[in-house]
Residue, then its C-alpha position, 0 to 999 in steps of 0.5 A: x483453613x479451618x477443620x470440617x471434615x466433609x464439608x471442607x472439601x469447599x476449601x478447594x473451591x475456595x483455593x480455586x478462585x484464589x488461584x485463578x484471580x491471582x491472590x497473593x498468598x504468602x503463608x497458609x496455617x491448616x486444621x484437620x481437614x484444612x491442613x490437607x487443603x493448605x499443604x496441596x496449596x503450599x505445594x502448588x498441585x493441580x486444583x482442577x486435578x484434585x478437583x476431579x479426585x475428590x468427586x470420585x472418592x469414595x468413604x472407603x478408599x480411606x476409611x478403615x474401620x479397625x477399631x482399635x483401644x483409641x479409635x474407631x479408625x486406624x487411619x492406615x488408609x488416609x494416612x497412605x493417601x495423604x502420603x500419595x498425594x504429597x508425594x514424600x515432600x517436607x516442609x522444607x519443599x515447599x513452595x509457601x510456607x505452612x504451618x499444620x496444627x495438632x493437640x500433642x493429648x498427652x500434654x494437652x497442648x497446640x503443636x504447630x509443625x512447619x518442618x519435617x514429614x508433610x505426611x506426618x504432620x497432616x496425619x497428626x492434624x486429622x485425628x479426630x478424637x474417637x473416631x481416628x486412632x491417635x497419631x505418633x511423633x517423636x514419642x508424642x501423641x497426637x489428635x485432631x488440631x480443631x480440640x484447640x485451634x480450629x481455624x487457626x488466624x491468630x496463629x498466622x498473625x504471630x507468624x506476620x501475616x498482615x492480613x488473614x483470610x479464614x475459611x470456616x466451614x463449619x459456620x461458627x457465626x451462624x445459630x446451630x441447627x438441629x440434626x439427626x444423631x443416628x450413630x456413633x459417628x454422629x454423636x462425635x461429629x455433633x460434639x465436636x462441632x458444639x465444642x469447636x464453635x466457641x473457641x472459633x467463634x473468637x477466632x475468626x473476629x480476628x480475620x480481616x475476611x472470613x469465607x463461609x461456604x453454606x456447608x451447614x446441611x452437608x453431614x460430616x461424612x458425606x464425602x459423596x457430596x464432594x462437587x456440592x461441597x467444592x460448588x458451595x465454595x468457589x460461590x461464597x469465595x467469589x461473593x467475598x472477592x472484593x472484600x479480598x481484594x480490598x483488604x490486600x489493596x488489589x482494587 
């Protein structure tokens, strides 16, 4: 499940119709944002329930703009949320197994957590360099996953998955538009973006299915636009159901 901020709020439309058509699902790997949605998946939790919550959250229930040396954020508010809704599980609780991607910066490497704090893990894998202060753990440091796997496939067929469905929200096939840069926030999301297209450009050549829910036009802070957002991915999974079910030989 790949990293997009806002946009990947589509994953929970995408987690929907899986749920709901019964796919089989034996593993899940997440970046950034994807890493929240694969841990409620993994968790078995309410989609319908989370559905609700996302459509009435607003930027400030976990966006607090204390600078500080690292960031624009300290990330104190998402990282509460994030612990209210995985309710103090481990990996090691978990119904399917998970595995969260980070980017320890002071080693410039992938780090792949699949044990421990879930809170931790995901916190780590959210923060988006220049905006979300840096996470510690263990005396490493950790940014946001997407610097170097942002839809991470390759990482699941290591671990044996047969057959991968990537979600990309980000649309790293489709040519890059022009967008208005009115902020600081813009120009890191901006660049992030560019930045992130190549590496998963490769990437998701290497799913069996790709889900490309038409977020393009949806700013990565447009938090408010959750249920467009969620609509836009339950219809680009539906369009790929049959693929899906192609590819794991259900018909």
């Amino acid at each position: 499940m790949g990293a997009g901020a806002a946009r990947g709020l589509a994953h929970l439309g995408v987690l929907k119709v899986l749920k709901d058509e019964n796919i089989p699902i034996h593993m899940i790997a997440g970046s950034s944002i994807g890493s929240i949605m694969g841990a409620f998946y993994a968790m078995d939790s309410d989609i319908d329930m989370l559905i609700g919550l996302a459509s009435q959250l607003k930027k400030s229930h976990f966006i607090d703009l204390r600078v500080s040396k690292m960031g624009l954020s300290k990330g104190q508010k998402i990282h509460a949320l994030i612990k209210l809704l995985t309710k103090g599980m481990r990996f090691e609780d978990l119904n399917i197994p998970l595995y969260v991607v980070a980017v320890d910066i002071k080693r410039g490497e992938k780090v792949v957590f699949d044990s421990g704090s879930l809170s931790d893990a995901v916190r780590a894998s959210i923060s988006i360099p220049g905006m979300i202060e840096p996470y510690a753990v263990d005396d490493r440091l950790y940014i946001d996953g997407a610097v170097l796997d942002r839809i991470p496939v390759e990482l699941l067929h290591d671990k044996g998955a047969d057959q991968v469905i990537a979600v990309d929200v980000k649309l790293a096939k489709e040519a890059i538009e022009e967008v208005e840069i009115k902020n600081i926030a813009d120009v890191v999301f901006r660049s992030m973006d560019l930045m992130e297209r190549e590496i998963a450009r490769h990437c998701i050549l290497k799913a069996d299915v790709v889900i490309n829910p038409k977020v393009g036009h949806i700013g990565s802070l447009d938090y408010d636009r959750a249920e467009e957002c969620i609509d836009l991915g339950l219809e680009a999974t539906k369009e790929r159901l049959p693929s899906i079910k192609k590819a794991l030989g259900l018909g």
